[in-house]
C-alpha positions as CSV (number, residue, x, y, z in Angstrom):
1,X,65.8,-33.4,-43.6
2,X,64.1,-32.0,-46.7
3,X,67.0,-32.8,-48.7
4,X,67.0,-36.5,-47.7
5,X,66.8,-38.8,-51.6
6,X,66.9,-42.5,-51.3
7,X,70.1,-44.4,-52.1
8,X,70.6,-45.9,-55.3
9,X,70.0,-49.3,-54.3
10,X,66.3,-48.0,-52.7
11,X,66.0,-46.0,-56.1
12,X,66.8,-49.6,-58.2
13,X,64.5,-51.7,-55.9
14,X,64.7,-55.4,-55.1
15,X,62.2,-58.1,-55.4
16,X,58.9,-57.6,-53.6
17,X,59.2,-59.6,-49.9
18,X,55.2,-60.1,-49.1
19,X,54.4,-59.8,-44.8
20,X,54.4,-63.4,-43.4
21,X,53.9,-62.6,-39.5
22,X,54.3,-64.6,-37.3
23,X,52.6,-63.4,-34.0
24,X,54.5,-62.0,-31.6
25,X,57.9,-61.1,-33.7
26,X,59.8,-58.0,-33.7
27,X,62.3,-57.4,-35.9
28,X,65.0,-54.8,-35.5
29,X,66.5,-53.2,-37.9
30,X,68.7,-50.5,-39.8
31,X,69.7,-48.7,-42.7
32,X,72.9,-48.9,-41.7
33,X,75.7,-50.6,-39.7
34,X,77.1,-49.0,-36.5
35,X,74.3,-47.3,-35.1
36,X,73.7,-49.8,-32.2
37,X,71.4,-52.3,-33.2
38,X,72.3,-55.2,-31.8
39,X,73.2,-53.4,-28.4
40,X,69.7,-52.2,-28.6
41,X,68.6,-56.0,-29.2
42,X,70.4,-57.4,-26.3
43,X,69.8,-54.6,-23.5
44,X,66.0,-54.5,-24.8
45,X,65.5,-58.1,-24.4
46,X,67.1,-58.4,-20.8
47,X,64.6,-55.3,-20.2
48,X,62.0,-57.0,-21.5
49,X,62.5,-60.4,-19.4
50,X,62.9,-58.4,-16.5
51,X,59.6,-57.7,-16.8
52,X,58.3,-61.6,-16.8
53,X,58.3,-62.2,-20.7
54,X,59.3,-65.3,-21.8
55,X,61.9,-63.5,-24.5
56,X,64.0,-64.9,-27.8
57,X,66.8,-63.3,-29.7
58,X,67.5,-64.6,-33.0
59,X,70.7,-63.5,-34.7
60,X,69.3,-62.9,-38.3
61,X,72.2,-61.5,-39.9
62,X,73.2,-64.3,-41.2
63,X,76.4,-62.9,-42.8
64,X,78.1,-60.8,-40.3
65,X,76.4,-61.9,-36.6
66,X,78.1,-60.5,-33.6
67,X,75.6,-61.2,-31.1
68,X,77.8,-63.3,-29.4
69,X,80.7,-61.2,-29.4
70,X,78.2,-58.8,-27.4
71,X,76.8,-61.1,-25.2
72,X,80.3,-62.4,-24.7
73,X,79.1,-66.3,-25.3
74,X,81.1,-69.1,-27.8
75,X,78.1,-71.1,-29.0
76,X,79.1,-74.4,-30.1
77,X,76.0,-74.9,-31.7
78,X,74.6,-72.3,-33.9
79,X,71.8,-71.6,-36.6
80,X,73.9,-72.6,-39.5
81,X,74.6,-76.1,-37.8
82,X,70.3,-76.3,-37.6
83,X,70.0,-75.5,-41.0
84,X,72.6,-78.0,-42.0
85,X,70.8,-81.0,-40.0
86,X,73.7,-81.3,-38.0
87,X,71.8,-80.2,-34.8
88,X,68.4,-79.7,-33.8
89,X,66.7,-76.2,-32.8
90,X,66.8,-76.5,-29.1
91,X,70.5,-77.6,-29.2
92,X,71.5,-74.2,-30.5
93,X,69.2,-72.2,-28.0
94,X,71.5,-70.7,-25.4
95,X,70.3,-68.4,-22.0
96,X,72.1,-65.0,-22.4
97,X,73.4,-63.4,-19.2
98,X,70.2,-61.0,-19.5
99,X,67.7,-64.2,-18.6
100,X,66.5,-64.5,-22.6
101,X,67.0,-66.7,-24.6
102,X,69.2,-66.2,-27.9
103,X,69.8,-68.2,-30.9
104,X,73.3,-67.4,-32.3
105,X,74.0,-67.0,-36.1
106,X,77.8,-68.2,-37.0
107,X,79.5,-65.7,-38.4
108,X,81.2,-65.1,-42.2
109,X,77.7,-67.6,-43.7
110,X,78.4,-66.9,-46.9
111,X,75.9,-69.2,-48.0
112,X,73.6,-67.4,-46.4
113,X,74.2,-63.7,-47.8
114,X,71.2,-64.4,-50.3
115,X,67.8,-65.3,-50.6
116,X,67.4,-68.9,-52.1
117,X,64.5,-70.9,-51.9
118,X,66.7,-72.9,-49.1
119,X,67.3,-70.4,-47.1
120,X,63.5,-69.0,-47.1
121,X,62.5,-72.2,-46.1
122,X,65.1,-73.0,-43.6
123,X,64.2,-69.5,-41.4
124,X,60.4,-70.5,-41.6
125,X,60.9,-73.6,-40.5
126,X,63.4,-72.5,-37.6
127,X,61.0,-69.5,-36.7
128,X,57.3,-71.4,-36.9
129,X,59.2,-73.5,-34.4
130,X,60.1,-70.9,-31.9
131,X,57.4,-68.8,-32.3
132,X,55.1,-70.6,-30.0
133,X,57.4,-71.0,-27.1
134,X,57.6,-67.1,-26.3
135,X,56.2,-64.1,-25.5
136,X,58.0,-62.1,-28.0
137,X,60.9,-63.0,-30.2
138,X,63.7,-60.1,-31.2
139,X,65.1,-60.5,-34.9
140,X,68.6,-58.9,-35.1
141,X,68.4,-58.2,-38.3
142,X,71.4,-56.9,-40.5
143,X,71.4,-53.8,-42.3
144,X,70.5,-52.4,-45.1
145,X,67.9,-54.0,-47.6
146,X,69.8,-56.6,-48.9
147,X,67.1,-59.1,-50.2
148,X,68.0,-61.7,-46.6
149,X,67.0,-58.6,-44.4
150,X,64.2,-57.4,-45.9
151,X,63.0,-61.3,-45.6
152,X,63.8,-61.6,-42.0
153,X,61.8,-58.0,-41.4
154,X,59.1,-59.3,-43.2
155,X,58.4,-62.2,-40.8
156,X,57.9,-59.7,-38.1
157,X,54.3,-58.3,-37.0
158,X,56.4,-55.3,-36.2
159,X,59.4,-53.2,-37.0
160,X,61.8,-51.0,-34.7
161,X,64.5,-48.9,-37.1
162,X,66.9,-47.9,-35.1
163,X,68.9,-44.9,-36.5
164,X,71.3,-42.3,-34.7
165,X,71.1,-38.8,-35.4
166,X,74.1,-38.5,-37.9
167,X,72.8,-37.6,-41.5
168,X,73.7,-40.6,-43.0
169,X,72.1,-42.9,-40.8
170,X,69.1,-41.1,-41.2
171,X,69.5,-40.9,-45.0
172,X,69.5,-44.6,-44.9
173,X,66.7,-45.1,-42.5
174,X,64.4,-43.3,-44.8
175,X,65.4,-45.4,-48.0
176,X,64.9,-48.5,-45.7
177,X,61.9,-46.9,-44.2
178,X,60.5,-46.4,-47.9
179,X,61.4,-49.9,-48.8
180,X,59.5,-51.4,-46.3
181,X,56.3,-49.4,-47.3
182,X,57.4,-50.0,-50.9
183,X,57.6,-53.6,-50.9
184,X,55.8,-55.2,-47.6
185,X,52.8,-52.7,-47.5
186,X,54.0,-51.6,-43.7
187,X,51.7,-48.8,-42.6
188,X,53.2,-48.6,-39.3
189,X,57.3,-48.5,-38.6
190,X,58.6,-47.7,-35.1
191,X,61.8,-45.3,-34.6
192,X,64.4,-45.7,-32.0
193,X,67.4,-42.8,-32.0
194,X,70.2,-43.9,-30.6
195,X,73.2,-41.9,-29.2
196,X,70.9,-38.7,-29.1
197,X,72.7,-34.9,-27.5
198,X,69.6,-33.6,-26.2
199,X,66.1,-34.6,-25.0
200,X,63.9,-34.1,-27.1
201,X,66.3,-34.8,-30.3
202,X,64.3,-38.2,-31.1
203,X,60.9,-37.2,-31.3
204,X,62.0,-34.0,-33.6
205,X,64.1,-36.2,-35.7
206,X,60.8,-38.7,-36.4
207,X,58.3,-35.8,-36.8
208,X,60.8,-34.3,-39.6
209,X,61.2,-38.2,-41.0
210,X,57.3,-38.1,-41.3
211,X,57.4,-35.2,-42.5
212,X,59.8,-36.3,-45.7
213,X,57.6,-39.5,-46.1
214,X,54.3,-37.6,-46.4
215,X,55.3,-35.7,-49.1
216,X,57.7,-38.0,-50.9
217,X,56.6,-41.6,-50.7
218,X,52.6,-42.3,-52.1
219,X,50.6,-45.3,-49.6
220,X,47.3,-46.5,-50.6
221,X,44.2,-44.4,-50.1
222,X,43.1,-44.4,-46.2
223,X,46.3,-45.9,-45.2
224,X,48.7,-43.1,-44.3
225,X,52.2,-44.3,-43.3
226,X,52.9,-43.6,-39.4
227,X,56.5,-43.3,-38.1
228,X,56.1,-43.8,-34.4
229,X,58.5,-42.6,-31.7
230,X,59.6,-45.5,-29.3
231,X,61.7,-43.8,-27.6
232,X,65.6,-42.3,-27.3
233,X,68.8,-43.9,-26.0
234,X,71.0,-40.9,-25.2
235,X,74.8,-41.1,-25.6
236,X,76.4,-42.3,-22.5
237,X,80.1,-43.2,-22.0
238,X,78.7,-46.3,-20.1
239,X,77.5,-48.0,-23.2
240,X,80.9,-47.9,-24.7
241,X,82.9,-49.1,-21.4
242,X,79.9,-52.0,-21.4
243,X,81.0,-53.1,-25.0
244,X,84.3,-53.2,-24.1
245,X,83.3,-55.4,-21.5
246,X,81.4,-57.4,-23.6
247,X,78.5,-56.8,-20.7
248,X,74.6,-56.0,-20.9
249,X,74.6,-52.5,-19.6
250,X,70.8,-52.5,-18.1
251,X,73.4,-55.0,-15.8
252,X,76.6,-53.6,-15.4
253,X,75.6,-50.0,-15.1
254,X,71.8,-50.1,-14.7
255,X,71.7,-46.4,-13.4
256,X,73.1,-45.2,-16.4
257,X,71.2,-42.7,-18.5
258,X,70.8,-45.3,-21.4
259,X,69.9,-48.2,-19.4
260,X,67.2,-46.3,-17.9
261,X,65.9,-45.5,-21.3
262,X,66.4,-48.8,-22.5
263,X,64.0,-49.8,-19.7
264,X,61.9,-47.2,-20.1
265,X,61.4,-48.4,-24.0
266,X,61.1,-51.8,-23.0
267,X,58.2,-50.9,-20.9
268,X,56.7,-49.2,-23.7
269,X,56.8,-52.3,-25.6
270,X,55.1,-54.2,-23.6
271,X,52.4,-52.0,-22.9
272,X,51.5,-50.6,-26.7
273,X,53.4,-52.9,-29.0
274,X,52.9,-56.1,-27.8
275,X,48.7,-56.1,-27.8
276,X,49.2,-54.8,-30.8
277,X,50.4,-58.1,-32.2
């Protein structure tokens, strides 16, 4: 892990995104594509409404959503049809098989691929307006730290990177990681490790990811940076036969290995995340 650099486009930068949270939002996100994030959105947020929260997913990659391909819905309203007037918020809201709530991005929103003063003010609008109405909402962010992501992450109170343990993801988690501290000031970043061999592999992988950030990216005096362990999902042949199926798998296979860690995280959240916030 000693070895790990930031990618160019970390090393470049891009505009500073200041924190506007917005109470109880959660945004999860990646360096990279491919390492499960919007799996771990969906099967978190059933989780989580199993447990009595009132719970919202917004699809916030505005350019290449596929949280309805996952959730196997066809929206016929989506977000880009509320930004365009054509339909109001609660039109596009949806309930997901899981018993939350999602609001669906339309996919290939070209439009939306960068940051203009429209779009900024569209998603605050769109997200002071659900806000209110829920006990927590998930942002499905893209990945990377394309100027759109890192303005989606900074309406969140908190941040889950979810990263598996190949060494590019977690190249790429660490250049996100430092971006967020870079830009938005974030003193405290969550890890999730997905698709992890062993137990155990998580909570090394995040002490060694600390253990890079201490010594190679500065914070302001008495405000260390703290990479907290959420948890692990473990790799599990029943997470790809639920994608296939275009199923939650804390449903179709809830005794699975991953959908009891996915449950076991989503307890976590609600205990020490959520009061947090």
């Amino acid at each position: 892990m000693s070895d790990l650099t930031p990618t160019p486009a970390a090393a470049a930068g891009t505009p500073t995104v200041p924190l506007k949270p917005l109470g109880k939002v959660v945004a999860v996100t990646s360096g990279k594509g491919g390492v499960g994030k919007t799996f771990v959105s969906a099967n978190l947020a059933a989780a989580l409404s199993r447990r009595g929260l009132r719970v919202l997913v917004l699809d916030a990659d505005l350019g290449l959503a596929n949280l309805d391909v996952v959730l196997n819905l066809y929206p016929k309203v989506t977000l880009h049809d509320v930004f365009t007037g054509k339909a109001k918020m609660e039109d596009a809201i949806v309930k997901a098989p899981g018993g939350f709530s999602v609001l669906l991005a339309g996919s290939g929103m070209v439009e939306y691929s960068r940051l203009t003063p429209e779009v900024r003010d569209d998603f605050l609008r769109i997200m002071g307006g659900l806000v209110p109405h829920y006990d927590i909402v998930l942002l499905d962010t893209g990945a990377g730290i394309s100027d759109v992501v890192l303005f989606a992450v900074s309406l969140a109170s908190e941040v889950i990177v979810v990263a598996t343990p190949e060494p590019t993801s977690l190249t790429d988690a660490y250049a996100t990681i430092k971006v967020l501290v870079g830009q938005q000031k974030r003193q405290t970043i969550r890890m999730l490790v997905n698709q992890t061999a062993r137990l155990g592999d998580g909570r090394a992988i995040t002490v060694q990811l600390q253990q890079v950030l201490d010594r190679f990216v500065s914070s302001e005096p008495g405000r260390p940076i703290k990479l907290v362990h959420l948890g692990d999902i473990p790799a599990d042949p029943s997470v790809r036969q639920a994608i296939m199926r275009r199923q939650l798998l804390i449903q179709s296979t809830p005794g699975s290995p991953a959908a009891m860690a996915v449950t076991q995280i989503a307890q976590k959240i609600e205990e020490t995340v959520l009061p947090r916030i």
